[in-house]
C-alpha positions as CSV (number, residue, x, y, z in Angstrom):
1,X,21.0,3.7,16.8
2,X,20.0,6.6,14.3
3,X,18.4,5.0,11.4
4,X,19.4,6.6,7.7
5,X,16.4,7.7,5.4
6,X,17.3,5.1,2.7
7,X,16.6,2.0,5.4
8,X,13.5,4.0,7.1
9,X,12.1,4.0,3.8
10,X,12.7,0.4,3.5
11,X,11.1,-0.4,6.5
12,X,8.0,2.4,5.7
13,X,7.3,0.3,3.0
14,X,7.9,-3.4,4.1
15,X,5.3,-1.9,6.8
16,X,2.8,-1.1,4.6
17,X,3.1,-4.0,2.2
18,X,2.1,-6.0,5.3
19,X,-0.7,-3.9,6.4
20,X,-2.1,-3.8,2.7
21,X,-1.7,-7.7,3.1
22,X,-3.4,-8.6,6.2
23,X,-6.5,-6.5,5.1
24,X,-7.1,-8.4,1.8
25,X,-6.8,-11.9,4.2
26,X,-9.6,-9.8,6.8
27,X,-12.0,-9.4,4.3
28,X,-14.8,-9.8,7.0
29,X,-13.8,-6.7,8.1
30,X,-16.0,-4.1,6.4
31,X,-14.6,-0.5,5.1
32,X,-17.1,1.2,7.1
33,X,-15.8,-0.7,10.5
34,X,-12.3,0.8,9.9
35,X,-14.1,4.2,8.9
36,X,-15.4,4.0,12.2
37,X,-12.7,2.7,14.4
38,X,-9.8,4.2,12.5
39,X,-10.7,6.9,10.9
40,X,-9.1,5.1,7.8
41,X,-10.3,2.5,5.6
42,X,-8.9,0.1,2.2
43,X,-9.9,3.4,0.1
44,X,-8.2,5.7,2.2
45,X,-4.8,3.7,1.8
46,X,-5.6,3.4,-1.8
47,X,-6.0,7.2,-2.3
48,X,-2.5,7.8,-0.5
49,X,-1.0,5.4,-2.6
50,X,-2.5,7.5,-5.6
51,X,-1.3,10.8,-3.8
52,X,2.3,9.8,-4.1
53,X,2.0,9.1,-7.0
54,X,0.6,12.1,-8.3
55,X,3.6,14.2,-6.4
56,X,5.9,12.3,-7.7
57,X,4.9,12.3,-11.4
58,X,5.0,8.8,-11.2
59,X,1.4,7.5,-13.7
60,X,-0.9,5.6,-11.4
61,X,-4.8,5.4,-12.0
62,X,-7.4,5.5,-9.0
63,X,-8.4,1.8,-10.8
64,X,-4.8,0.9,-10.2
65,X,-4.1,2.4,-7.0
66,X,-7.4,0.6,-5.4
67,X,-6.2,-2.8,-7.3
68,X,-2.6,-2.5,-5.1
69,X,-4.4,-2.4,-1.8
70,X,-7.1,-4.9,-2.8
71,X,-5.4,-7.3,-4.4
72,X,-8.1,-7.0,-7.5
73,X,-10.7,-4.7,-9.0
74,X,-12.3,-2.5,-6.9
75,X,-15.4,-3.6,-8.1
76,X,-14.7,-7.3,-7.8
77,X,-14.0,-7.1,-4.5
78,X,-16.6,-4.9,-3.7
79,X,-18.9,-8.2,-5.3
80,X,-17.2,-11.1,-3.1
81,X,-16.8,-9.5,0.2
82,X,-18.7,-6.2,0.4
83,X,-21.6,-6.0,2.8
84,X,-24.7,-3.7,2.6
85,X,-24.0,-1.6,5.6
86,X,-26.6,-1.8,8.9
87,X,-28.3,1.0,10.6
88,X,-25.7,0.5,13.6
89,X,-22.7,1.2,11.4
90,X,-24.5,4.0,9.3
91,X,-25.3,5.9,12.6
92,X,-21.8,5.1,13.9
93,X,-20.2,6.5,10.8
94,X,-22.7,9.7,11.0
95,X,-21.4,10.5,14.6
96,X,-17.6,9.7,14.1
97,X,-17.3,11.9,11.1
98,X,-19.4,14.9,12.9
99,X,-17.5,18.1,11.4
């Protein structure tokens, strides 16, 4: 059954509401492990949230945009449940993002 773009939309977004979700509850997993696995990380999503934004005129702040996909300040977060990153995911993010 052909879906309209109205309910795909929908769905799009109940989608990413429960990605954006399940990442603030797996705070153990680091940025740089999604970096390196995914080639995508909390920033990332926050950034394409800011995109959209942008082309659609609609006034949303890199501050703001990061607080939707964290849940809080970028910088809060980044104090509770941000790691220093280890020489194993340093070199693992040097060889993934070769260009």
């Amino acid at each position: 059954m052909p879906i309209d773009d109205a309910t795909r939309t929908e769905l799009e977004a109940a989608a990413f509401r429960t990605l954006v979700q399940h990442l603030r509850t797996r705070t153990d997993v680091q940025n740089i492990d999604l970096m390196n696995l995914a080639g995508f990380c909390r920033n990332c999503l926050s950034n394409w949230l800011k995109d959209a934004a942008d082309a659609r005129g609609v006034p949303l702040s890199k501050d703001e945009s990061r607080e939707a996909v964290y849940g809080m300040p970028y910088e809060q977060w980044k104090t509770l449940h941000q790691k220093e990153a280890g020489p194993d995911q340093l070199a693992a993010m040097a060889k993934a993002h070769k260009h």
